[in-house]
N, CA, C and O atoms as a DFTB+ gen file, in Angstrom:
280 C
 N C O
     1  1      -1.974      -4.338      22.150
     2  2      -2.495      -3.023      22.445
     3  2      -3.643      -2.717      21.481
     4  3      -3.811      -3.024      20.301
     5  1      -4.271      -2.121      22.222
     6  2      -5.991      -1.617      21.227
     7  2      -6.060      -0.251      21.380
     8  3      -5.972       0.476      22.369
     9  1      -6.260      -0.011      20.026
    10  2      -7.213       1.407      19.687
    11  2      -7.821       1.512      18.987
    12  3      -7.636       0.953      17.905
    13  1      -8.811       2.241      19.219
    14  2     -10.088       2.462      18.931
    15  2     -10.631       1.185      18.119
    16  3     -10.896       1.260      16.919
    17  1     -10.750       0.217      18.735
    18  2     -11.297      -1.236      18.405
    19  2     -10.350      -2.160      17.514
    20  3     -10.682      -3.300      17.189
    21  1      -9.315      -1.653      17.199
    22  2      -8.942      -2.452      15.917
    23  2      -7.118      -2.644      16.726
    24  3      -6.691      -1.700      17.390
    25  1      -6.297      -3.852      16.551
    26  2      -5.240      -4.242      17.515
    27  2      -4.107      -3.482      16.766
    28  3      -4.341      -3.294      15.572
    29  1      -3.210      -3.124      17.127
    30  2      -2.055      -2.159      17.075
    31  2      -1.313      -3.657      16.560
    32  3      -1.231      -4.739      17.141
    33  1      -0.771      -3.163      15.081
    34  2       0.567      -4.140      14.992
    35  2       1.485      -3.633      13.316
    36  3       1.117      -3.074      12.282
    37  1       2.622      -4.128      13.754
    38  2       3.551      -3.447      13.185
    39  2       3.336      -3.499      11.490
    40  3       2.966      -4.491      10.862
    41  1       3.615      -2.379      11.019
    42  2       3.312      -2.633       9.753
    43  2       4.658      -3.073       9.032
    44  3       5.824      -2.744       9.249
    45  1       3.838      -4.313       7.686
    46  2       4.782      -5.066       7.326
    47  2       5.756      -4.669       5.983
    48  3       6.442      -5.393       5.263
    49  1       5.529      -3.306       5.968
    50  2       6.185      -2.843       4.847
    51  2       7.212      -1.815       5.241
    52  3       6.908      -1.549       6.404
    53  1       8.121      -1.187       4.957
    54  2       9.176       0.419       5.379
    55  2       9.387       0.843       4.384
    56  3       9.361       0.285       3.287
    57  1       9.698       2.218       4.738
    58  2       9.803       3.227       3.550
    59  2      10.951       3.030       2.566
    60  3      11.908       2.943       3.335
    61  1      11.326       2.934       1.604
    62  2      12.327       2.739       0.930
    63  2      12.303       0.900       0.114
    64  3      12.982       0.516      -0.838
    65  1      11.390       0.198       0.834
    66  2      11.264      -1.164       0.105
    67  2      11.197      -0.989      -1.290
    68  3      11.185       0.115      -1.836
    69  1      11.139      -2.456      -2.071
    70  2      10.810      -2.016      -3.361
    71  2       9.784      -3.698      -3.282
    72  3      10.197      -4.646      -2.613
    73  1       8.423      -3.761      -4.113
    74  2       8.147      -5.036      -3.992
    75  2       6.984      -4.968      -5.635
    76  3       6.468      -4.001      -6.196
    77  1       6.948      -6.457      -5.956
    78  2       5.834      -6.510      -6.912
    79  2       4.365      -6.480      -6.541
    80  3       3.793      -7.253      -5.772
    81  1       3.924      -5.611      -7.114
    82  2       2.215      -6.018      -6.428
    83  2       1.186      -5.847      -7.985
    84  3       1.551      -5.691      -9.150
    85  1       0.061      -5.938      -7.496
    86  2      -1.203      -6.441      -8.701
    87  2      -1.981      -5.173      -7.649
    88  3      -2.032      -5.088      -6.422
    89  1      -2.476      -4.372      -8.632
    90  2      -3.411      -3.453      -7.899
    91  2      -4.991      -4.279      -8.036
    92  3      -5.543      -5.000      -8.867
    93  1      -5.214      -3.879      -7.121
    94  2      -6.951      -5.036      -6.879
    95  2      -7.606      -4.024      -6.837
    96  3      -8.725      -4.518      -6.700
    97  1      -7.798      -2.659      -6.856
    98  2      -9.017      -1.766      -6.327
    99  2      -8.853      -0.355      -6.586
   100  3      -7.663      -0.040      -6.606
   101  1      -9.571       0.499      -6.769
   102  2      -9.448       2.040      -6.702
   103  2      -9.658       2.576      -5.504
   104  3     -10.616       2.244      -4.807
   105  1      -8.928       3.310      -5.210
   106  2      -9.691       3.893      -3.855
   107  2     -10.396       5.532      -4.302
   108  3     -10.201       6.044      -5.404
   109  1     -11.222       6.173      -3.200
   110  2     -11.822       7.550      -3.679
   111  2     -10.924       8.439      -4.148
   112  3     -11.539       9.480      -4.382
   113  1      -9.514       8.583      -4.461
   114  2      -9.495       9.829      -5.231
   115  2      -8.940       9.336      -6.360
   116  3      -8.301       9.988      -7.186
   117  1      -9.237       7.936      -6.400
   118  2      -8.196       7.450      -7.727
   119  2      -7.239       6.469      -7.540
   120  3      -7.245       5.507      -8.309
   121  1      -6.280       6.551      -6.507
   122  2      -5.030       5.919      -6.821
   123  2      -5.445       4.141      -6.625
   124  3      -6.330       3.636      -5.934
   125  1      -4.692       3.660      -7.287
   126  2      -4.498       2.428      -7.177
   127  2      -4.481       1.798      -5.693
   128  3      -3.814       2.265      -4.770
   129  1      -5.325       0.653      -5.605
   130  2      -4.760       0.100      -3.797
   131  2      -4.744      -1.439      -4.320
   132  3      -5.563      -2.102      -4.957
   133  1      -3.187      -1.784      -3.659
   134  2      -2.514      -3.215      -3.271
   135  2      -2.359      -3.572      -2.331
   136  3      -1.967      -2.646      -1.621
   137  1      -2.459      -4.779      -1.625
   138  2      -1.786      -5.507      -0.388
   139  2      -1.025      -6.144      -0.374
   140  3      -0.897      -7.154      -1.065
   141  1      -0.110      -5.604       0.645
   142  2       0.791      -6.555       1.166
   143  2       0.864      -7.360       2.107
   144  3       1.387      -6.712       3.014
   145  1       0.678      -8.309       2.441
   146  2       0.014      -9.449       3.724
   147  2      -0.525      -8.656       4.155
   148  3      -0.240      -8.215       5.269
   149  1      -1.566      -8.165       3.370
   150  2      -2.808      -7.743       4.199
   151  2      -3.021      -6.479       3.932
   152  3      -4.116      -5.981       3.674
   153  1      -1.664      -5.760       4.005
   154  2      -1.663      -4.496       4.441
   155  2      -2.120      -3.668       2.844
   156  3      -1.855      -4.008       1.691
   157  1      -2.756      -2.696       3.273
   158  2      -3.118      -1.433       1.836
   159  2      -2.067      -0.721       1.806
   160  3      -1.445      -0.446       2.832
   161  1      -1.775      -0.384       0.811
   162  2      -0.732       0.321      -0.017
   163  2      -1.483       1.062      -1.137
   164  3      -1.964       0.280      -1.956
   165  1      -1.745       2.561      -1.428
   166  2      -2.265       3.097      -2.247
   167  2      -0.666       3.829      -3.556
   168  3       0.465       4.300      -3.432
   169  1      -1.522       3.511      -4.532
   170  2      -0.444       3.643      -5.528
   171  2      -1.101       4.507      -6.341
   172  3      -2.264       4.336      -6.706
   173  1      -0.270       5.621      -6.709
   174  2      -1.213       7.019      -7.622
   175  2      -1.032       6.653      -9.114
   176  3      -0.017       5.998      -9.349
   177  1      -1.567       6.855      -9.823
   178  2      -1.079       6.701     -11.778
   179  2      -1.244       5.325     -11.936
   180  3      -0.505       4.877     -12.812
   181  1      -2.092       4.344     -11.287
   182  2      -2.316       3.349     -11.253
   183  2      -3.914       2.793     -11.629
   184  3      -4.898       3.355     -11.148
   185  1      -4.046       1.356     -12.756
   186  2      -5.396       1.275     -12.688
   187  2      -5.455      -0.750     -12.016
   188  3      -4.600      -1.377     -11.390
   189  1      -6.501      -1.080     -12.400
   190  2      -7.126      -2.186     -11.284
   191  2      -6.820      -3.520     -12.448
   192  3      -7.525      -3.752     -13.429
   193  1      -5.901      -4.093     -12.141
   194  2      -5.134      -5.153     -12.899
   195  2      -3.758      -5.303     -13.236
   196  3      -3.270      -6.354     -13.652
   197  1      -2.961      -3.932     -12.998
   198  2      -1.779      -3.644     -13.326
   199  2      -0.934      -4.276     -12.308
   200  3      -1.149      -4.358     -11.098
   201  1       0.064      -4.713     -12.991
   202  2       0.941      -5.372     -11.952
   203  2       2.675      -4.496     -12.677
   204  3       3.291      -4.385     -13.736
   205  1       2.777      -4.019     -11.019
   206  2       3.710      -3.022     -11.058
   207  2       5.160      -3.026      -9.901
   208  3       4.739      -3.522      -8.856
   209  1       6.144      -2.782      -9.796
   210  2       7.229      -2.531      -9.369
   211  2       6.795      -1.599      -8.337
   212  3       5.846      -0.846      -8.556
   213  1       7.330      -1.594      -7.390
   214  2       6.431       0.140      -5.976
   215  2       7.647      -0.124      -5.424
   216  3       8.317      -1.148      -5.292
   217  1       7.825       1.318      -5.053
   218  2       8.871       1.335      -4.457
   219  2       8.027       2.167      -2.818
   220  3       7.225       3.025      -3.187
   221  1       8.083       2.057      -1.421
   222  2       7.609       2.772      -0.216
   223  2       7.817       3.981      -0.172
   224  3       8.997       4.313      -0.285
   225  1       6.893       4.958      -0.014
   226  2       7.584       6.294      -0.008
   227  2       6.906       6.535       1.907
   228  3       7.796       6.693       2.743
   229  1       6.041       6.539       2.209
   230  2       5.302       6.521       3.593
   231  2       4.512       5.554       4.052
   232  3       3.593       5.019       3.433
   233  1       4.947       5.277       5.380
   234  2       4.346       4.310       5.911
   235  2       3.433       5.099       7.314
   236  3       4.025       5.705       8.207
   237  1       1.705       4.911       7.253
   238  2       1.272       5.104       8.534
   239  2       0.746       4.028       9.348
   240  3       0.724       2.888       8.882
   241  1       0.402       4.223      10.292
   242  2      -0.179       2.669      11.204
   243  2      -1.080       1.760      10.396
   244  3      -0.954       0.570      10.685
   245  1      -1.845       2.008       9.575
   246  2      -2.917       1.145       8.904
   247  2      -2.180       0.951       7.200
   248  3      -1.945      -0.105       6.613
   249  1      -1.985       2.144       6.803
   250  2      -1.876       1.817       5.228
   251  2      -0.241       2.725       4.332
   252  3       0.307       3.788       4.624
   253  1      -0.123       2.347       3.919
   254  2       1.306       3.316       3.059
   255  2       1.127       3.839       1.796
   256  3       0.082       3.484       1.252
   257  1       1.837       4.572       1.178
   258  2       1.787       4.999      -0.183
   259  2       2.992       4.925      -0.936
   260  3       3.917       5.391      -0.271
   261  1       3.290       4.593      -1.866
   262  2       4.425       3.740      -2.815
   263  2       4.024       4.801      -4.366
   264  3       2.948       5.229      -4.784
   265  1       5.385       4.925      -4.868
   266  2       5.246       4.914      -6.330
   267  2       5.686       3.825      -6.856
   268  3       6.199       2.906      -6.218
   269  1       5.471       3.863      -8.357
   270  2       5.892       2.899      -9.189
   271  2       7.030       3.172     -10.037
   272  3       6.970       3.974     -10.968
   273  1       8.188       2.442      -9.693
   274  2       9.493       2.626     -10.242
   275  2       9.421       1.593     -11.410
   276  3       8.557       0.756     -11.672
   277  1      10.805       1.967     -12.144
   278  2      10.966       1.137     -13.482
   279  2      10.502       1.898     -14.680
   280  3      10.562       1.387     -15.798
């Protein structure tokens, strides 16, 4: 299925996961952004090298947002 140019597919993360990630990037208001096969995950209180514990708090069709537990 397609919308608006880009293919509909399930995202590979759910709310409540917990996983290790390496933040690679800032995004515009700040927070930290990681991938998970692929997928963006923005992480708040986060800077660009940190490798951190996230736990899922929301998942939308393209990207999720996680804190960092521990």
């Amino acid at each position: 299925m397609e919308r608006n140019g880009f293919q509909s597919r399930k995202p590979p993360v759910k709310r409540g996961e917990h996983y290790r990630v390496r933040i690679e990037s800032l995004g515009r208001g700040g927070d930290g952004i990681a991938r998970i096969r692929g997928f963006v995950v923005f992480v708040p209180r986060t800077e660009v090298g940190d490798e951190v514990e996230i736990e899922i708090k929301n998942v939308k069709e393209r990207f999720a947002f996680a804190e960092v537990v521990g």
